[in-house]
C-alpha positions in Angstrom: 20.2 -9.7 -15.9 22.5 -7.5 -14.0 22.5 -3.9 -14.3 25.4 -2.3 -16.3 27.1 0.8 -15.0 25.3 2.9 -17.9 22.0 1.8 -16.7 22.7 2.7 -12.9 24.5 6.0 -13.9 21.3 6.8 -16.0 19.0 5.7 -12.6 21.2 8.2 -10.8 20.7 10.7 -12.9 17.0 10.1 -12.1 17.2 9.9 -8.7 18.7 13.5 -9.0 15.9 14.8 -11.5 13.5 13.2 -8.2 14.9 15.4 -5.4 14.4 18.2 -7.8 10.6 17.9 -7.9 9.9 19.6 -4.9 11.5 22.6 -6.1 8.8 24.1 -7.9 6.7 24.6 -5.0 9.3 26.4 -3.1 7.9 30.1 -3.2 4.5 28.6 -1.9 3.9 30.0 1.6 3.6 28.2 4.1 4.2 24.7 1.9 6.2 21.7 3.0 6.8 19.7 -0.4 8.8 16.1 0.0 9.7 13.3 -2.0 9.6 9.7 -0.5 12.3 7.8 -2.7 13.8 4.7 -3.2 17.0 4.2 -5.1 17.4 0.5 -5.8 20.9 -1.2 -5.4 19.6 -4.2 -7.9 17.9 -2.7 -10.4 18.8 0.5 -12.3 15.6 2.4 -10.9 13.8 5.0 -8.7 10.7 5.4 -7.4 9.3 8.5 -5.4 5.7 9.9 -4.6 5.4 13.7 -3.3 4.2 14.8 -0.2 2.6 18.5 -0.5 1.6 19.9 3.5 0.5 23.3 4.4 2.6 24.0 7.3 1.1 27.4 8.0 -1.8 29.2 9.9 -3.8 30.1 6.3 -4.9 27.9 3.4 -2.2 28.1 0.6 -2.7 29.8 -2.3 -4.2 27.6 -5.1 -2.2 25.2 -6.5 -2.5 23.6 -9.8 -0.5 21.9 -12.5 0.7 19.4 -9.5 3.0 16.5 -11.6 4.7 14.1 -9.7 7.6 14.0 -12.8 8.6 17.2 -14.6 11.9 16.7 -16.0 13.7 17.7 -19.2 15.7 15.1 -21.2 18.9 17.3 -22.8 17.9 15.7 -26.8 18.7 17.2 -30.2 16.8 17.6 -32.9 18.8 14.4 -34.5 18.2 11.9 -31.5 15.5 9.3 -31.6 12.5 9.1 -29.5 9.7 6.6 -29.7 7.5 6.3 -26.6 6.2 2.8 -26.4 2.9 1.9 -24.7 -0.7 0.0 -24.7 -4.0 0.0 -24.4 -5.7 -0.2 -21.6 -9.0 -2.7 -20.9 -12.3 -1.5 -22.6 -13.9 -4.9 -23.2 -12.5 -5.5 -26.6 -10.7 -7.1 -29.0 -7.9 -4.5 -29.2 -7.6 -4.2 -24.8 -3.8 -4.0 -23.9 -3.0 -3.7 -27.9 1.0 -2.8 -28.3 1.4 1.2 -29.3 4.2 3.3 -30.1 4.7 6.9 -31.2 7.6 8.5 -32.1 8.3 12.1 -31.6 9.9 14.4 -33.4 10.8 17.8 -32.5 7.7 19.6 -31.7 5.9 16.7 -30.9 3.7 15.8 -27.8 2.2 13.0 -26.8 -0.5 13.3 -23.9 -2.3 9.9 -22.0 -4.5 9.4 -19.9 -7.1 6.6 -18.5 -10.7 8.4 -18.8 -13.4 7.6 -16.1 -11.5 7.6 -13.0 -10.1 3.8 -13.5 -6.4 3.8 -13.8 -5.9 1.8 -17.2 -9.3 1.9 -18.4 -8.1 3.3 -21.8 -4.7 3.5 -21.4 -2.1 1.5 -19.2 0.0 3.8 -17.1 3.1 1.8 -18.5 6.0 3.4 -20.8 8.9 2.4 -22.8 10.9 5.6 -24.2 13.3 4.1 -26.7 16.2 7.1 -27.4 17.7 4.9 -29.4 20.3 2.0 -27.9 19.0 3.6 -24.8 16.1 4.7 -22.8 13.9 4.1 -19.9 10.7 2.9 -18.8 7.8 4.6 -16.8 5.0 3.4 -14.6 2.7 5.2 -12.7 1.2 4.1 -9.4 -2.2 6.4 -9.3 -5.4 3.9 -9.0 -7.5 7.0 -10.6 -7.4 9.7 -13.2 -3.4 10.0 -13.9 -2.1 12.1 -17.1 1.4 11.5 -18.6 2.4 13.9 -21.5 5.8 13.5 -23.5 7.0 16.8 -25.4 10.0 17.4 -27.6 10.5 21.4 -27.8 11.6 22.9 -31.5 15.8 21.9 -30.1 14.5 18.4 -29.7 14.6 17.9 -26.2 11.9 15.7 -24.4 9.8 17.2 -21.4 8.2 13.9 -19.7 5.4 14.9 -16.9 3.7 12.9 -14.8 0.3 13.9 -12.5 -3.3 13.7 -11.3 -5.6 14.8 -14.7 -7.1 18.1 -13.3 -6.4 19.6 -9.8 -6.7 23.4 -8.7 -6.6 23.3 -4.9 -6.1 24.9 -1.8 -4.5 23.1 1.3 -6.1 23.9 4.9 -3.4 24.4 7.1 -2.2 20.9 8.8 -3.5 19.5 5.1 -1.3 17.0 2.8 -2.1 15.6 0.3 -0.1 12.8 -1.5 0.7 12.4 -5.7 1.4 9.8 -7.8 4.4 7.3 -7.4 6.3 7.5 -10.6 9.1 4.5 -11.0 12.0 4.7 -13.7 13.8 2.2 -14.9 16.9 2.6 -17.2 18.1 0.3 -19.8 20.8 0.1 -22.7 20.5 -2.2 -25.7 17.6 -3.5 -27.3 14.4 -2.2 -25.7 13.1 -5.9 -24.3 15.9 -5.4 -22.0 13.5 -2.8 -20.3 10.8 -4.6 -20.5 11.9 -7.3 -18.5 14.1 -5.1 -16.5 10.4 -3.5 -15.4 9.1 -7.6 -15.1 11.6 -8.3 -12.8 11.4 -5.5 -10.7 7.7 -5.6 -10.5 8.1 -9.4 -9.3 10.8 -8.7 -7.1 9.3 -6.0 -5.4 6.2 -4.8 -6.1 4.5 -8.4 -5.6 2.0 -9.5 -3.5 3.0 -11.5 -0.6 0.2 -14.0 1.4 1.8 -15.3 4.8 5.1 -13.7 3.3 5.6 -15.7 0.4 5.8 -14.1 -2.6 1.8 -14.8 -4.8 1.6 -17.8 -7.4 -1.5 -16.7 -9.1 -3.6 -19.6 -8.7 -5.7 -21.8 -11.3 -9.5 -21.4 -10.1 -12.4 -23.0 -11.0 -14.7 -20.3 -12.0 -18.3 -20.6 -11.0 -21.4 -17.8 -11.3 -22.8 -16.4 -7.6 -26.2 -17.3 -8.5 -25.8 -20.8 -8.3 -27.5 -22.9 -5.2 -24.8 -23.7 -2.6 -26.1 -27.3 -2.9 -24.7 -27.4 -6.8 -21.5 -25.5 -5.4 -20.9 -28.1 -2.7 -21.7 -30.9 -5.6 -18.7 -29.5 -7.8 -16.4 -29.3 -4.8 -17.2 -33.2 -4.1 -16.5 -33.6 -7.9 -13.4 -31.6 -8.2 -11.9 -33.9 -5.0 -13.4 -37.3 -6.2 -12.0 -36.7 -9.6 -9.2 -35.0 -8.5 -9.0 -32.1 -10.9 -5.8 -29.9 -9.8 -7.5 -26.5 -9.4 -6.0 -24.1 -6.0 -9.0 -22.0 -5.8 -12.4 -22.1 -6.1 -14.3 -18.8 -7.5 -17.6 -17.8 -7.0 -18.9 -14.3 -8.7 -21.7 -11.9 -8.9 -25.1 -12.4 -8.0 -25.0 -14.3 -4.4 -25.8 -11.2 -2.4 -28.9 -9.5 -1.6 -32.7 -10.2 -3.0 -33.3 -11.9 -6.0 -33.2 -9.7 -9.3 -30.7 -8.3 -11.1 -27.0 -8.9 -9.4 -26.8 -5.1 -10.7 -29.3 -3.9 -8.7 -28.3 -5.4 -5.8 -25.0 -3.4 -4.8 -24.9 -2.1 -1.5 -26.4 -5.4 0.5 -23.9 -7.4 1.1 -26.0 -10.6 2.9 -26.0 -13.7 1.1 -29.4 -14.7 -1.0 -31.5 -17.0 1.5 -32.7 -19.0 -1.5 -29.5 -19.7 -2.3 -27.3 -19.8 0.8 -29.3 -20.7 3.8 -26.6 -21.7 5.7 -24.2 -18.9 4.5 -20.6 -19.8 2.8 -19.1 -21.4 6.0 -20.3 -25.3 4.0 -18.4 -24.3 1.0 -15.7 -22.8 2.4 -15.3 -25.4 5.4 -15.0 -28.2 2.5 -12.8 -26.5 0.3 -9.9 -26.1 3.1 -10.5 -29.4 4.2 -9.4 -30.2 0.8 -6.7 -27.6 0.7 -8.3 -25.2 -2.3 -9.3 -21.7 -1.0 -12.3 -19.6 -1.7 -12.3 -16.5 -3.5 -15.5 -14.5 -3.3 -16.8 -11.3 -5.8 -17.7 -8.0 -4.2 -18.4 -4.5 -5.3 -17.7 -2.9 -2.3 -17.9 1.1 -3.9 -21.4 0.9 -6.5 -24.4 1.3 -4.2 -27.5 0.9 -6.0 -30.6 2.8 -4.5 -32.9 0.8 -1.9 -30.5 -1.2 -0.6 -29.1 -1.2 3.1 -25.9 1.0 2.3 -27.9 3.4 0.8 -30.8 3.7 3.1 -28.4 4.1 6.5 -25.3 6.1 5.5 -26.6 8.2 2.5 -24.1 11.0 4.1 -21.3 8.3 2.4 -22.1 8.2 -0.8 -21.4 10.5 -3.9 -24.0 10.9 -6.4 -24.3 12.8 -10.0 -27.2 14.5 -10.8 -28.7 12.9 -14.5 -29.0 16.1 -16.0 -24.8 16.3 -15.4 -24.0 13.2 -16.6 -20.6 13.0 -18.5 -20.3 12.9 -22.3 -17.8 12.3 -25.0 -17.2 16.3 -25.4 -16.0 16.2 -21.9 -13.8 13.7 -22.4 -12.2 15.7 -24.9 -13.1 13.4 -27.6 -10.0 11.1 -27.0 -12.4 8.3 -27.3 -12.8 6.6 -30.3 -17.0 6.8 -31.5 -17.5 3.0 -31.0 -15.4 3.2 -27.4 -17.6 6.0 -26.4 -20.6 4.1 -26.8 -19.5 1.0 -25.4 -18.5 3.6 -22.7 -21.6 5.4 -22.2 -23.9 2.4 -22.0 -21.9 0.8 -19.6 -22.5 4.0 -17.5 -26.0 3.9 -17.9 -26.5 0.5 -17.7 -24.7 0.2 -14.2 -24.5 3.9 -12.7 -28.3 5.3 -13.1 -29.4 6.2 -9.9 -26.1 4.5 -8.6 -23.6 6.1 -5.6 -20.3 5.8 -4.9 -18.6 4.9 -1.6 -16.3 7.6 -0.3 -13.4 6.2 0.4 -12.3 9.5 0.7 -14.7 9.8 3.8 -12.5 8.5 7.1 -15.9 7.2 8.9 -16.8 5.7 6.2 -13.5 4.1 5.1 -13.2 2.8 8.8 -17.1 1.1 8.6 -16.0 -1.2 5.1 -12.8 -1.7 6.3 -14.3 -3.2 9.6 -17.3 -4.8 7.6 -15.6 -6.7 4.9 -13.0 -7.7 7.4 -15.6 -9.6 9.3 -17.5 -10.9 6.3 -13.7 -12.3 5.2 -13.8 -14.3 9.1 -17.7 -15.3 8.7 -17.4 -16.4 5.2 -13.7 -17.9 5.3 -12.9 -15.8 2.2 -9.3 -16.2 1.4 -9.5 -13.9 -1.7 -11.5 -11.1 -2.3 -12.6 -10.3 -6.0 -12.9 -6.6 -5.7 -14.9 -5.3 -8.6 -15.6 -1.7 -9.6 -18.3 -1.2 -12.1 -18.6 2.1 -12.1 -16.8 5.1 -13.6 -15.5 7.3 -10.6 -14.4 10.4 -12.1 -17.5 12.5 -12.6 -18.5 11.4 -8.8 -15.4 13.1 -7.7 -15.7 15.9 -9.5 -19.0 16.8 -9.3 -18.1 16.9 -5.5 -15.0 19.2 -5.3 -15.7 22.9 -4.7 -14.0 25.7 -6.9 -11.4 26.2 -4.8 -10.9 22.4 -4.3 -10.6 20.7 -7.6 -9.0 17.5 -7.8 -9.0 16.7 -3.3 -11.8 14.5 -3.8 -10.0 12.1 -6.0 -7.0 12.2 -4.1 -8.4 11.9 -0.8 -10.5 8.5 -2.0 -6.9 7.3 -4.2 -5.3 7.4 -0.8 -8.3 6.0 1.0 -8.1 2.8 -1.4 -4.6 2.4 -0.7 -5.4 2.4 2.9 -8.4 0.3 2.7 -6.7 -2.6 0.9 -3.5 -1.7 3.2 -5.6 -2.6 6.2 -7.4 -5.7 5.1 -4.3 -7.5 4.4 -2.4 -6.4 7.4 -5.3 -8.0 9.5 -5.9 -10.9 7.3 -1.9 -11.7 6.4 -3.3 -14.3 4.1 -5.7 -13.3 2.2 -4.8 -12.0 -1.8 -7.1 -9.0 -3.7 -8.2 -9.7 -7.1 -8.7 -6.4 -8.5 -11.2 -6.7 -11.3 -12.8 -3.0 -12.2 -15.0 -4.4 -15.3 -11.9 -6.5 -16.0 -8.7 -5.1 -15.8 -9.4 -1.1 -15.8 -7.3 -0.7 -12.0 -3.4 -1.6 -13.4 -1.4 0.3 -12.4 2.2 0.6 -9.8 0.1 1.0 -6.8 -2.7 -1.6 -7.3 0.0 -4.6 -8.6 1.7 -4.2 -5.1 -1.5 -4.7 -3.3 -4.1 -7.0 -5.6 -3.6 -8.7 -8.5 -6.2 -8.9 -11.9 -7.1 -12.5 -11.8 -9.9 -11.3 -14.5 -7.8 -8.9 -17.1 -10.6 -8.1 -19.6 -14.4 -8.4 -19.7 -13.9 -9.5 -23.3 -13.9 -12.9 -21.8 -17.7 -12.9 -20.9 -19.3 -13.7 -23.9 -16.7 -14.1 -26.3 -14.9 -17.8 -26.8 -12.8 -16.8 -30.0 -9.1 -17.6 -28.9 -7.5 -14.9 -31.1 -8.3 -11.8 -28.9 -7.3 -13.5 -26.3 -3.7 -14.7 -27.6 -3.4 -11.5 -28.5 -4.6 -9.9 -25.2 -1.4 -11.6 -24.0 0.8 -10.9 -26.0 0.1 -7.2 -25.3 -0.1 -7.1 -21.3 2.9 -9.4 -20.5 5.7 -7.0 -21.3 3.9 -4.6 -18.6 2.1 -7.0 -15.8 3.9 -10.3 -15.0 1.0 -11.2 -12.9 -3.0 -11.8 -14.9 -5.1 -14.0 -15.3 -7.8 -15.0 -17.8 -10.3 -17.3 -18.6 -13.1 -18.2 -21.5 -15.3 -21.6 -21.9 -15.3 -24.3 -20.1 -12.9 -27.3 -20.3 -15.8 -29.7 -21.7 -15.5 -28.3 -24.7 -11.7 -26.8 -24.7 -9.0 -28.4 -26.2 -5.1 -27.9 -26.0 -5.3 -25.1 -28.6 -8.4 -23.6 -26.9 -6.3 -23.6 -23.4 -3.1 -22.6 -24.9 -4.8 -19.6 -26.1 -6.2 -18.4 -22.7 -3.6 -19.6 -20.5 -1.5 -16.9 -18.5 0.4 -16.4 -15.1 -3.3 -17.2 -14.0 -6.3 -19.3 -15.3 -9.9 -19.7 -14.5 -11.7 -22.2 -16.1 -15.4 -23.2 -16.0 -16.4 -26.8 -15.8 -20.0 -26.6 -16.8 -23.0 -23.8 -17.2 -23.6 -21.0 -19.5 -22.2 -18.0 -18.7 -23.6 -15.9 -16.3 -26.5 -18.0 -15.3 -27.3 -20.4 -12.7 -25.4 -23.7 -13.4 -26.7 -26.9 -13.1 -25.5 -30.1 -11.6 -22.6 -31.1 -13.4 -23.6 -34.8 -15.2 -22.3 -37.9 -14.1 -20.5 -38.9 -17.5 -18.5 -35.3 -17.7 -15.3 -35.6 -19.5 -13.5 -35.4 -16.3 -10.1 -37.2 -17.9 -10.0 -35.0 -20.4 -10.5 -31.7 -17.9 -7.7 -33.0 -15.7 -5.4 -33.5 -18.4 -5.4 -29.9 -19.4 -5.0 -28.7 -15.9 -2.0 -30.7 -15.1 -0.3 -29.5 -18.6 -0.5 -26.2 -17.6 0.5 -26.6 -14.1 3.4 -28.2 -15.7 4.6 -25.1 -17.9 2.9 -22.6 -15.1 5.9 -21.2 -13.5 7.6 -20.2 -17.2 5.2 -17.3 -17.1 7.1 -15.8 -14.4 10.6 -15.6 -16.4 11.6 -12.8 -19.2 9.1 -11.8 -21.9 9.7 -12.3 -25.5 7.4 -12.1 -28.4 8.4 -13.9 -31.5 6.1 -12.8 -34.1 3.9 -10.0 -34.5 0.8 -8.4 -32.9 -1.8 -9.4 -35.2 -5.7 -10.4 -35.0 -5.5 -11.9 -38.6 -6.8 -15.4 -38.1 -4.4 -16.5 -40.9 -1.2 -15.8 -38.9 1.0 -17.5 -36.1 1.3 -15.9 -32.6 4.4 -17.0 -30.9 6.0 -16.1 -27.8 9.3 -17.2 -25.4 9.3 -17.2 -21.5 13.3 -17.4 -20.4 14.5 -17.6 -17.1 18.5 -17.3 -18.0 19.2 -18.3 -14.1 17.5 -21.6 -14.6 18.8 -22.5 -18.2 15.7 -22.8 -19.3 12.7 -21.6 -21.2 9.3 -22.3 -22.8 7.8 -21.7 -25.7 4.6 -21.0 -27.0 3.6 -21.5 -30.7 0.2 -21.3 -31.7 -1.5 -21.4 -35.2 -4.7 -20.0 -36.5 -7.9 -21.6 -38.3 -7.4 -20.0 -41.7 -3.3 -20.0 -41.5 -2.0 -21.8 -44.4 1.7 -22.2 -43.5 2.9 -25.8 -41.7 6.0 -24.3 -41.1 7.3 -21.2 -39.5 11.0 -20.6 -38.2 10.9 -19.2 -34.5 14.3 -16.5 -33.4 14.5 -17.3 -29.8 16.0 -14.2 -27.5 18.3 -14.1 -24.5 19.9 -17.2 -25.1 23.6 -17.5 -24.5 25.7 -17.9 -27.9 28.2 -20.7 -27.3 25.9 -23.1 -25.2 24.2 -26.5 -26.0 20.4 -26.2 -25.2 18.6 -29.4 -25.6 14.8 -28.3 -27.0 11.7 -30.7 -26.5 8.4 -30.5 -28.4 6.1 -31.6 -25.3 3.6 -32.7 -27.7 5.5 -35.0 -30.1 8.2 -35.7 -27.0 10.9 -35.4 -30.1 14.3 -33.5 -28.8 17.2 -31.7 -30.6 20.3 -30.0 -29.8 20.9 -26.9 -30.3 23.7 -23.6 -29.8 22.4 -21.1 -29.0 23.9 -18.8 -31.4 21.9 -20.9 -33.9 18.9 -20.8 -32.0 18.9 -16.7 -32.3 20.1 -16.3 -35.9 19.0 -19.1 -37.6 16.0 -20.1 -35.3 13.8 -22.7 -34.1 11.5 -24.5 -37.3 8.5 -25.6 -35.7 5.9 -27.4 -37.9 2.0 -27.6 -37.0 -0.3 -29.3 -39.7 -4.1 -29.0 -38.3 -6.0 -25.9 -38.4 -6.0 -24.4 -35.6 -2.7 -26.1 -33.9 -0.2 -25.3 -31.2 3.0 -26.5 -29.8 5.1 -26.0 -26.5 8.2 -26.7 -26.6 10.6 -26.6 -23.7 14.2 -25.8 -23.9 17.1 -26.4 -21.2 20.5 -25.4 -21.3 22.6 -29.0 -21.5 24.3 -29.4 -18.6 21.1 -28.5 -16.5 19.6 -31.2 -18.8 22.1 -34.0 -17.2 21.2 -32.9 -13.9 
């Protein structure tokens, strides 16, 4: 997918509108503004993030409206705009949903997250369409970001990028850092930019362990509060029966006294009655077996009473009850049934909680140092990093009048250093960034963690639909997520197929989040091992271009199908999955990206039947694919025919 020379004239043109942000700050006394850029020679794109100091003797006069992006598209009235994005992760059926607005002259279209989490609502992902043309933007701001796209009455489009709410005064010696902003230009059909931002993001903004670029693992998922002697009894099992997983997960609930996990944040020992011995057994057996150990914290909820909060109160930031946020201050843009999900997920996990300042540079410097040695004494080689709580009133209810917004900044860059830190001391350890399930996507956290857990939607829930479609919505943005739901005793290829992703976690046997028993001698193992080495089979297609071949739909009477292509290779996969109440046995499948006048030899890896196929055909005519049982699925694996003979 090379770029062509409109797409890097158009990044150009980009990298131009970038060294002109700093202008607008330039009658500012005593104000050093400057944009860190990169211009990419393989990709049409730029990135940049401002740097805003106060090079004088006095604080600066207050500054306000700071945007990372301001820039002006030259439109008319007649030109087509359609900004395409998604939902963000709210624990529900419709997280990462596809969404798209198109703006006419006058129009304006303003995003942001809500609560402080950087895609809690909203992904900080957009496609602009302009017609045969456009671009796509992300935003790297692991906090309260806002993006706003205006067409004026002529028809040209304003596109602005920033922190939500900031009205602040720098101290002399002060700077202060904003949000990285990447563009990415594209011609053709908008998919190009999708995958143009897929490739990049793999590329470049990938996570490296030892220097090799991350293959999100398949773990075996496994609830905290679980005796270590049942843990070290599924390890034995897992090697005896030799069940293919690379990691081995244990969450919440393995820390502090017994009670509620919840209550429990901020004492980060593990549970005598449950680990006596510590994690060293576990994690001991599992590298002699060659899996790794990924352990859950919640490094910035502190619950009152525990060690955190009794010694360094001066870390913390609290709300006062009586200034709790509500839906008015949110400016509504909440629907009613997301605001109460919302609102008793605050009150359920943040009454009487604080938040670790990671603004604070003591106090940054004590985790960093403390979870650095619990990642030695335990043997952790990834670190689930959770965030159950909803930052943004903290940080506002701790900036003064004349310093609105430095809170939040000062903590976004502190996070960035924190994670910075761990891995440059541990070189191979990887972050899973959870945050309730997938509510911390954005430029800056893919780089440095990856969400192993996209959506809290799978606690609970064992419906494949949401999930399909839960895919099919965050793969044009995030090449790299994971999921999981059930447990493979009771999954079966349809089941999987529905949850699988770049990453998987499955359960073998328990109930949730409660303490699992000893798994039984006659488990299904076979039939668990089977599934596992399927998908380890069709894994690495997840990392190729993005296609989706039907609709986004939660109607359990349709078909979800979607292609993963890597055009270097020759080959592709894809995924066809029908629904319970669907009452079609046929559907006929327009594969993308394929080259016209080549032979591609497709296999159904089910039925093991083959055809030939050009794949001109293969576009216009398309693929039939014919599933009979309710629900059903299909892979089916396609290669072009030469790399076949090989």
């Amino acid at each position: 997918m090379l770029p062509t020379p409109g797409e890097m004239e158009a990044a150009r043109e980009w990298a131009c509108r970038a060294a002109e942000q700093p202008r607008r700050w330039a009658g500012v006394e005593g104000l050093s503004v400057c944009a860190e850029t990169v211009v990419y020679d393989d990709f049409p794109a730029v990135e940049w993030t401002l740097y805003l100091a106060n090079e004088g003797r006095e604080d600066t006069s207050i500054l306000e409206d700071i945007q990372a992006l301001d820039a002006l598209l030259p439109l008319t009235a007649q030109d087509p705009c359609v900004v395409h994005y998604a939902n963000g992760a709210l624990c529900s059926v419709h997280d990462f949903a596809p969404k798209q607005r198109t703006l006419t002259p006058n129009g304006t279209l303003r995003l942001r997250p809500g609560g402080g989490r950087s895609s809690s609502e909203v992904l900080p992902f957009f496609n602009v369409d302009l017609g045969g043309r456009g671009f796509v933007l992300a935003i790297g701001w692991t906090g309260e970001w806002a993006a706003e796209f205006t067409r004026d009455a002529q028809g040209r489009l304003c596109v602005r990028v920033g922190v939500d709410h900031a009205h602040l005064t720098l101290h002399p010696g002060e700077e202060i850092r904003t949000p990285s902003v990447l563009l990415v230009s594209w011609e053709g059909d908008r998919w190009r930019g999708q995958n143009l931002l897929r490739r990049l993001i793999l590329k470049h903004h990938r996570p490296a362990p030892h220097g090799k670029p991350l293959v999100p693992p398949l773990c075996n998922g496994n609830w905290g509060g679980t005796p270590a002697e049942v843990h070290l009894d599924n390890i034995r099992k897992i090697i005896e029966h030799k069940l293919p997983f690379e990691v081995y997960w244990i969450d919440a609930e393995w820390f502090g006294k017994p009670g509620h996990w919840m209550e429990n944040a901020g004492n980060w020992e593990p549970r005598e009655d449950l680990y006596p011995d510590g994690f060293r057994p576990i994690s001991d057996l599992l590298h002699a077996s060659g899996m790794r150990f990924l352990l859950w914290f919640e490094p910035e909820r502190v619950a009152p009473g525990t060690p955190i909060a009794e010694e360094h109160p001066e870390w913390l930031l609290e709300v006062p009850p009586d200034q709790a946020v509500t839906w008015a201050d949110y400016g509504g843009h909440m629907s009613p049934e997301e605001w109460v999900y919302w609102e008793s997920k605050r009150n359920q996990l943040n009454a009487g909680d604080r938040l670790f300042n990671l603004g604070d540079p003591d106090a940054r410097r004590w985790l960093t140092d403390f979870l650095s040695q619990k990642i030695d004494e335990f043997g952790i080689d990834c670190l689930r990093w959770d965030s159950n709580i909803a930052q943004l009133e903290y940080w506002r209810h701790a900036d003064p009048p004349d310093r609105l917004g430095i809170t939040e900044i000062r903590y976004i860059e502190g996070q960035c250093a924190l994670w910075d830190e761990l891995l440059t001391r541990h070189p191979g350890l990887t972050i899973d960034n959870c945050a309730s399930g997938g509510r911390r996507i954005d430029l800056e956290s893919i780089r440095r963690s990856t969400p192993l857990w996209r959506t809290d939607y799978a606690v609970g829930h064992r419906d494949p639909t949401p999930t399909q479609c839960h895919t099919l919505g965050l793969l044009p943005w995030v090449p790299l997520n994971g999921t999981g739901g059930g447990y493979l005793r009771d999954m079966d290829r349809y089941g999987l197929r529905s949850v699988m992703c770049a990453s998987l976690a499955a359960g073998l046997h328990g109930h949730g989040d409660a303490q699992q028993p000893l798994i039984p001698e006659d488990y299904p193992f076979a039939h668990a091992r089977a599934l596992l080495e399927e998908y380890l089979q069709i894994r690495e297609y997840f990392l190729g271009d993005f296609y989706p071949l039907t609709e986004y739909s939660l109607a359990e009477d349709a078909w979800m199908a979607y292609q993963l292509d890597r055009p270097e290779a020759g080959d592709g996969l894809v995924v066809v999955l029908k629904r319970p109440r669907s009452p079609f046995t046929r559907a006929v499948l327009q594969l993308q990206g394929l080259q016209s006048e080549v032979e591609y030899e497709v296999t159904n890896l089910d039925a093991n039947e083959t055809l030939m196929r050009r794949g001109q055909d293969l576009r216009e005519e398309g693929l039939p694919v014919e599933l009979t049982h309710n629900p059903d699925s299909a892979l089916l694996r396609y290669r072009r025919a030469e790399a076949a003979l090989r």
